[in-house]
C-alpha positions in Angstrom: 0.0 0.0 0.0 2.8 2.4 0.8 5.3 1.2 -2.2 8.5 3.2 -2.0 6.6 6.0 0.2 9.8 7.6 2.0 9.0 7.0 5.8 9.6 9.0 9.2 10.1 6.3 11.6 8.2 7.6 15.2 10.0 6.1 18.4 9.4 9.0 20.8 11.3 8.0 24.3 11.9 4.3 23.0 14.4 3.8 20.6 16.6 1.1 21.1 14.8 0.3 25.1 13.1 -2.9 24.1 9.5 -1.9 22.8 11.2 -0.5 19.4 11.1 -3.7 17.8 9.2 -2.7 14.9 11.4 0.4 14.3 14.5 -1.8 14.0 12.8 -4.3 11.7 11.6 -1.6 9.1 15.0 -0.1 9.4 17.2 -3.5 9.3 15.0 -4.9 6.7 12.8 -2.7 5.0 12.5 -1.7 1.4 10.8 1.7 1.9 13.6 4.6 1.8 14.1 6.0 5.5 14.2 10.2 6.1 14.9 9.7 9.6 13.7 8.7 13.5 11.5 11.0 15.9 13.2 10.2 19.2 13.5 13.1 21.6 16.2 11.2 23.9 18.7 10.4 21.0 20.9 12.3 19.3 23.3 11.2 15.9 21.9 8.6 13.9 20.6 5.0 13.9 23.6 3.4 13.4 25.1 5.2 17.1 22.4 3.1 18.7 22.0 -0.3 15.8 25.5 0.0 14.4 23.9 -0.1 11.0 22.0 3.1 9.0 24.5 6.3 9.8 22.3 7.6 6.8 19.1 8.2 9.2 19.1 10.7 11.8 17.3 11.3 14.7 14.7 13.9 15.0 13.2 15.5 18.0 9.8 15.8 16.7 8.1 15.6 13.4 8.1 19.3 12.9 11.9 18.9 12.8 12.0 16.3 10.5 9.6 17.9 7.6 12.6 19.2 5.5 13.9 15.5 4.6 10.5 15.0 3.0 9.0 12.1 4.4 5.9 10.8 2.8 4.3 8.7 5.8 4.5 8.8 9.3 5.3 5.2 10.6 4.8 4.4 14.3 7.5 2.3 15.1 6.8 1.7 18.5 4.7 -1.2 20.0 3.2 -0.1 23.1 1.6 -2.6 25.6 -1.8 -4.3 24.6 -1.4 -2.2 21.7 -2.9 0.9 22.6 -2.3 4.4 21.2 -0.8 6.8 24.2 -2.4 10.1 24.9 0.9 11.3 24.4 1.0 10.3 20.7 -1.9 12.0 19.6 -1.1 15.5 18.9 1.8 14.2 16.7 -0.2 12.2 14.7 -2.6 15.3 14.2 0.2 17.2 13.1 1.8 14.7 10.6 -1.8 14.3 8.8 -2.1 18.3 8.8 1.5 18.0 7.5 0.0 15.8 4.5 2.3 12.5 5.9 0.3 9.1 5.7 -0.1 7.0 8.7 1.4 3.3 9.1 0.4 1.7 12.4 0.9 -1.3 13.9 -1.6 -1.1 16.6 -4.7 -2.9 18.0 -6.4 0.2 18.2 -7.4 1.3 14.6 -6.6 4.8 14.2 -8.5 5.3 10.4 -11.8 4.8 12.9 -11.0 7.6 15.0 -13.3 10.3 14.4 -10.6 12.8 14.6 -7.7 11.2 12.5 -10.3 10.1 10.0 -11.5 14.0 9.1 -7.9 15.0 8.7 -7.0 12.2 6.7 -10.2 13.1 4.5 -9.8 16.7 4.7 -6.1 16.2 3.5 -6.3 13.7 1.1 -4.2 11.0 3.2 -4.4 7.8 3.9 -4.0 5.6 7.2 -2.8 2.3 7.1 -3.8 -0.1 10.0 -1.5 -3.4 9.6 -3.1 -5.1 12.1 -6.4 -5.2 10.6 -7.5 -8.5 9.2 -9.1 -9.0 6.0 -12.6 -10.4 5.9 -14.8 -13.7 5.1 -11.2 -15.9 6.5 -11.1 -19.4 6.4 -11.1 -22.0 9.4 -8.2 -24.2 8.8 -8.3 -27.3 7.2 -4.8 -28.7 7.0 -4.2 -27.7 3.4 -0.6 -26.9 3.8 -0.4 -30.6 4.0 -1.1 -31.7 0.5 1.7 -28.9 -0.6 5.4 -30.1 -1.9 6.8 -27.4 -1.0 8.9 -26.9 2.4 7.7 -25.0 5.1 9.8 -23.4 8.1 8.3 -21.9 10.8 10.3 -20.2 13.1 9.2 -20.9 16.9 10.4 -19.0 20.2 10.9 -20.0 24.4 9.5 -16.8 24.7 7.7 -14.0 23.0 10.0 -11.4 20.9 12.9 -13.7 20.5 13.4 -12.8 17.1 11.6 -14.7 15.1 10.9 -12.6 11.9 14.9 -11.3 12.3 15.7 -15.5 11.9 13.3 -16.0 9.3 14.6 -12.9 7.2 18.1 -13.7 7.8 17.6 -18.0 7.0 15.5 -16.4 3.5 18.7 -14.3 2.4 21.2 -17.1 3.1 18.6 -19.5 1.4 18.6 -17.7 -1.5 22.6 -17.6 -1.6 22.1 -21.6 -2.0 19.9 -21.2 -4.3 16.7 -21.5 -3.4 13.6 -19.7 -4.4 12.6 -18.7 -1.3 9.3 -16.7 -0.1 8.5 -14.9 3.7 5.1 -15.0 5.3 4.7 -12.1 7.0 2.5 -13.1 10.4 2.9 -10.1 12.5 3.2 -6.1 11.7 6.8 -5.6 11.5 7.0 -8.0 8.8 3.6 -7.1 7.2 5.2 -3.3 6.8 8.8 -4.6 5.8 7.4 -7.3 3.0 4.0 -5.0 1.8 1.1 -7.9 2.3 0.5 -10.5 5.1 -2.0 -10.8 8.0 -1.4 -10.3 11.6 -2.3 -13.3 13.4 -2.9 -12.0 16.6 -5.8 -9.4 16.1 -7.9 -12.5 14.0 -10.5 -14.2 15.8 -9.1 -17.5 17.4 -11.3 -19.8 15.2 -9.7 -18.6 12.3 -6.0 -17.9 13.0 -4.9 -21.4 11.5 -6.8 -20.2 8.3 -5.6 -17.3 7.6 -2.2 -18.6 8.3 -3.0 -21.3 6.1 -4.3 -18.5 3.2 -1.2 -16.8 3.4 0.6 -19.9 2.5 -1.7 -21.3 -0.5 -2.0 -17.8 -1.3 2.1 -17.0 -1.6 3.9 -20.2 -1.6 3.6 -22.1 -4.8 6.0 -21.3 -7.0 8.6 -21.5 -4.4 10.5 -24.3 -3.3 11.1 -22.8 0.5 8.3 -21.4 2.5 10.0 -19.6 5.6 6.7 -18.4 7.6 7.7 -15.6 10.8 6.2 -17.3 14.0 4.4 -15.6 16.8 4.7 -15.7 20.6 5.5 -18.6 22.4 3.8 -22.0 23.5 5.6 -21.3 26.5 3.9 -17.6 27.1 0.4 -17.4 29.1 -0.4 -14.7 27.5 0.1 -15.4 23.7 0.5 -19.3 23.2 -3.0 -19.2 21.6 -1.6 -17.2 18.8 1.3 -19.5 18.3 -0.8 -22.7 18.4 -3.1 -21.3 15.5 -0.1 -20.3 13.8 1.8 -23.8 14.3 -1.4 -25.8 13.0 -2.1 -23.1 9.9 1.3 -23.6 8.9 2.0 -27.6 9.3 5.5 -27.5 9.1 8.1 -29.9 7.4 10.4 -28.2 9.6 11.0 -25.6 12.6 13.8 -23.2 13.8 13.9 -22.1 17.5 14.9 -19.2 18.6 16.3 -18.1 21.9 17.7 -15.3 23.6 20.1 -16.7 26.4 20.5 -14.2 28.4 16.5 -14.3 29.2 15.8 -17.1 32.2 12.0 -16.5 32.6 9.4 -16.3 30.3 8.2 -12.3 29.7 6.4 -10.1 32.4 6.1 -12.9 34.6 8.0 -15.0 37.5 7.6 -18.3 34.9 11.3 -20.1 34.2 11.9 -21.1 30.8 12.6 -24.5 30.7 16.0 -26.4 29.6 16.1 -26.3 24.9 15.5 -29.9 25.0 12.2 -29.5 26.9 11.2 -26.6 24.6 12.1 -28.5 21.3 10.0 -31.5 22.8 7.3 -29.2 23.5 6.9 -27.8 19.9 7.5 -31.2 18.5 5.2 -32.9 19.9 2.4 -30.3 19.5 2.7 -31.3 15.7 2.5 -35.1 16.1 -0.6 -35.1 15.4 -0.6 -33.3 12.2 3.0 -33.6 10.0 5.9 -34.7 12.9 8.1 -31.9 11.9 11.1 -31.4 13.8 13.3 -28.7 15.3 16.6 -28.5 13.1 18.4 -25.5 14.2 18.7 -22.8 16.7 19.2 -19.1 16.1 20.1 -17.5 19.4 19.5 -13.6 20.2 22.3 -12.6 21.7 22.3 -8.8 21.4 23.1 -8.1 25.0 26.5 -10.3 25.1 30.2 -9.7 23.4 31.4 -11.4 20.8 32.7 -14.1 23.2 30.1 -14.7 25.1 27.9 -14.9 22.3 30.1 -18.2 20.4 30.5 -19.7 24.0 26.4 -19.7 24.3 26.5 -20.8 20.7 29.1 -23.9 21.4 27.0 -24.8 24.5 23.3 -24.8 22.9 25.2 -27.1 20.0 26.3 -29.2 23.1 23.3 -29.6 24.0 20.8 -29.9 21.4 22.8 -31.2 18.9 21.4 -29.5 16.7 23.2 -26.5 14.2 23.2 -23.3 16.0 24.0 -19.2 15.4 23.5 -15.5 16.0 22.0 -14.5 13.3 22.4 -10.7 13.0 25.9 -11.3 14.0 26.9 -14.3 11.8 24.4 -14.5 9.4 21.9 -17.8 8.7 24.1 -20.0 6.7 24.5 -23.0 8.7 20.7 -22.9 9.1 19.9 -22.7 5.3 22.0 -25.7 5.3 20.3 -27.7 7.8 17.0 -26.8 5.9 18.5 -28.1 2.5 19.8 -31.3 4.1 16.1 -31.7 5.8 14.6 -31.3 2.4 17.3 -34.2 1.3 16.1 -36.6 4.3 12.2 -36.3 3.0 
């Protein structure tokens, strides 16, 4: 919808602290051209606080940032239950006054607010809500099933892992082997970075396994590697619904778990996060039922730990699963790509 627009990325307070993750995405992996960042408590550019992008600044408001001509205002920040702050309002205002479109990523749909919907009208713009689901979806019927294709889903001990970072990474290294790869976007990061998708978690739980399911009959033939972007966690009280309709939809030849080691319990609650081997059992078995797909790799997150650290957690989880294992922002996805191509061999 918002092809080659040239965006202003809005992070106000929260670049970089953990709820940015949609920011970092867009700017790691996105195709749209980006002006800058509105983030009042940075100074320099993206790549002071990423390492990567020194050609995007930061901006302390979107007045500032009108002279780089940005097209569309994208929030880039994902707020708690989804909610739009109070706080966020005026600048939103301003950027449709401004004539800026609007990309969001919340729950709360801003093109049916009374007062962002007259200024989009009154200014000819447009608002794009990611999260909202098409219409007339499908309950899942285990379709994937009767593909030839490959499917990958990438799985998580815990919520924001870095799941669609894996998946992205695994597709580029893919394609260096060779194969014609294709990502399902499931979530609104990756709907905004690839242009289509559905976000599973704002579709009614009846039909989360079919639009999952859509997406893939919808986008994957022609392809020889499906790599689908999981959600959540089995693991997480709060979202393992959304996984679970995402694990059936998808009915996977195979799955990549990721893992952040530094983390010991599970998100915003006292909860440990078991052993790998327990996790891998865990998603493992929860396909038995439907296409005994097995856990092949692991792609840690190890953001928070050096360059030692980070291949001393690798050697360890390869101890101990057995299984192929990386950082995959810092060493890239190969090793995984592999383990998929030698999966494909085993079928």
């Amino acid at each position: 919808m918002f092809q080659n627009k040239r965006l202003l990325i809005y992070a106000p307070d929260e670049f970089g602290r953990g709820h940015s993750k949609t920011a970092e995405g867009v700017l790691r992996y996105g195709r749209n051209p980006v002006v800058g960042i509105v983030d009042a408590s940075r100074t320099g550019t993206c790549a002071d606080v990423m390492g990567i992008r020194a050609d995007v600044p930061f901006y302390p408001d979107v007045a500032s940032a009108l002279a780089a001509g940005p097209e569309a205002l994208l929030l880039g920040v994902a707020p708690r239950g989804g909610r739009l702050p109070a706080a966020w309002r005026n600048d939103i205002a301003f950027a449709l006054r401004s004539g800026l479109d609007i990309i969001s990523g919340l729950h709360e749909v801003l093109a049916a607010d009374p007062e962002f919907r007259a200024l989009a009208e009154e200014h000819g713009r447009q608002i794009w809500d990611v999260r909202e689901p098409p219409a007339g979806l499908p309950v899942g019927n285990a379709q994937v099933c009767g593909l030839s294709e490959q499917v990958v889903l990438t799985v998580g001990s815990d919520c924001a892992m870095g799941k669609m970072t894996a998946s992205l990474e695994i597709e580029k290294s893919a394609r260096k082997r060779g194969r014609n790869t294709v990502f399902i976007p499931t979530g609104q990061t990756g709907i905004m970075i690839a242009g289509f998708g559905i976000s599973i978690d704002r579709v009614i739980g009846d039909f989360m396994a079919g639009a999952t399911e859509k997406l893939i009959l919808e986008y994957g033939p022609g392809h020889d590697l499906i790599l689908v972007e999981g959600q959540g966690s089995l693991l997480h009280p709060g979202y393992s619904g959304v996984t679970l309709g995402l694990l059936h939809g998808t009915m996977p030849t195979e799955m990549i778990l990721c893992h952040e080691p530094s983390r010991k319990f599970i998100r915003d609650s006292t909860l440990p996060i078991p052993p790998l081997p327990e996790v891998i059992a865990l998603y493992e078995a929860m396909t038995l039922p439907l296409r005994k797909a097995k856990v092949i790799g692991i792609a840690l997150n190890c953001f928070d730990l050096d360059d030692q650290e980070t291949r001393r957690q690798i050697e360890q989880t390869q101890e101990l699963t057995g299984l192929p294992t990386t950082d995959v922002v810092k060493y890239g996805a190969d090793c995984l790509a592999e383990a998929i191509d030698k999966a494909r061999e085993r079928r």
